[in-house]
Steps between C-alpha positions, in 0.01 A plus 500: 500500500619888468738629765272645789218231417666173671219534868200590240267216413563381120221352422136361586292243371517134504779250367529132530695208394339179540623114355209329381659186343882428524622663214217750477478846713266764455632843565189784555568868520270764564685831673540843418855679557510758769796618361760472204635130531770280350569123564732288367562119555645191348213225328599148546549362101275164411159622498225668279325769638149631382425871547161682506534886565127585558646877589815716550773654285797386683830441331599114543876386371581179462839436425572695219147510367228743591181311552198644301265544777401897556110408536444861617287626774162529608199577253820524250627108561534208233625202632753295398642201499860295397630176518869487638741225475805479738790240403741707800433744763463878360541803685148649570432874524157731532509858515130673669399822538318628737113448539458255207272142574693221418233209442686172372470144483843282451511118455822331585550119330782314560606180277329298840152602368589465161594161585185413714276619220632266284632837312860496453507512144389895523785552726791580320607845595797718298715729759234777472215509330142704509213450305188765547132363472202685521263427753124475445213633719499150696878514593434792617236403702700218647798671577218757694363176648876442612573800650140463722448168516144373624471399868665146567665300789775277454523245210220662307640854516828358326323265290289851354798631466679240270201482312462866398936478400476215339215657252726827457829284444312348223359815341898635525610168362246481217646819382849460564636121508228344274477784241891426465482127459291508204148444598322295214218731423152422599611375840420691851814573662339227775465214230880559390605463811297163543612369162875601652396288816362201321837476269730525806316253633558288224811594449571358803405154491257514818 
């Protein structure tokens, strides 16, 4: 923060970092800045992250690459989203100013989940890559879902969770992973991804 700022509260709102499956955490931000704010950390490499801005215009470096998420702020926002892969940790960096919303939904999956879901063929990240997508009015209302989830104790409350990520990692991977592997046309992104299921499996000898 500015010199002379350090005792002032940064920022208030809500932010939260839950792990919903091994290999899967949801990351939920929904803050405004109190005051002009830089933070800078180190991502661990191996994972793919999914990123729906619902609003703010802060500047996020990763690596060497700026990521194309300014979703501007209030009546004035258009979310967006990206698809990030990480082969090696990156140096992470967001510059704030002061008195902008943030609103943002990350998903973090590591090769684990990949794995798990039977998946691994669509994990095959470069160094440093980012792919944008554009999300539609229901990823948008999921990531809102995310950020105020409905009322739930225990298992169910994660098991809503999951639910409403697994339908917005689909929507970013229709876009991003499937519309790169050469989709036959006619198919829903959801039937490709069967078909890809039902080969593996025979693939496989099972």
């Amino acid at each position: 923060a500015p010199a002379g700022h350090q005792a002032l509260p940064l920022m208030q709102g809500d932010f939260s970092i839950k792990q919903l499956r091994e290999g899967m955490h949801l990351h939920c931000t929904d803050l405004v800045h109190l005051q002009p704010l830089t933070t800078r950390s180190v991502l661990p490499g191996r994972c793919m992250k999914v990123l729906l801005k619902l609003e703010g215009n802060a500047q996020v470096r990763l690596g060497r690459q700026m990521l194309p998420l300014d979703a501007g702020c209030a009546g004035h926002a258009c979310p967006k989203g990206a698809v990030v892969w990480l082969d090696g940790p990156e140096e992470f960096e967001r510059c704030c100013n002061a008195g902008c919303r943030q609103r943002m939904v990350v998903v973090t999956l590591a090769p684990e989940w990949f794995a798990s879901a039977q998946m691994l063929e669509f994990f095959t990240p470069d160094p440093l890559v980012v792919r944008v997508w554009a999300p539609t009015p229901r990823a948008i209302a999921i990531a809102e879902q995310l950020l105020h989830p409905a009322v739930f104790e225990g298992p169910m409350h994660s098991l809503y969770l999951e639910s409403r990520v697994l339908e917005l990692v689909a929507e970013a991977f229709s876009q991003t992973i499937l519309a790169n592997q050469g989709m036959p046309p006619g198919l829903r992104p959801n039937e490709y991804a069967r078909a890809c299921r039902l080969r593996g499996l025979l693939d496989s000898g099972q």
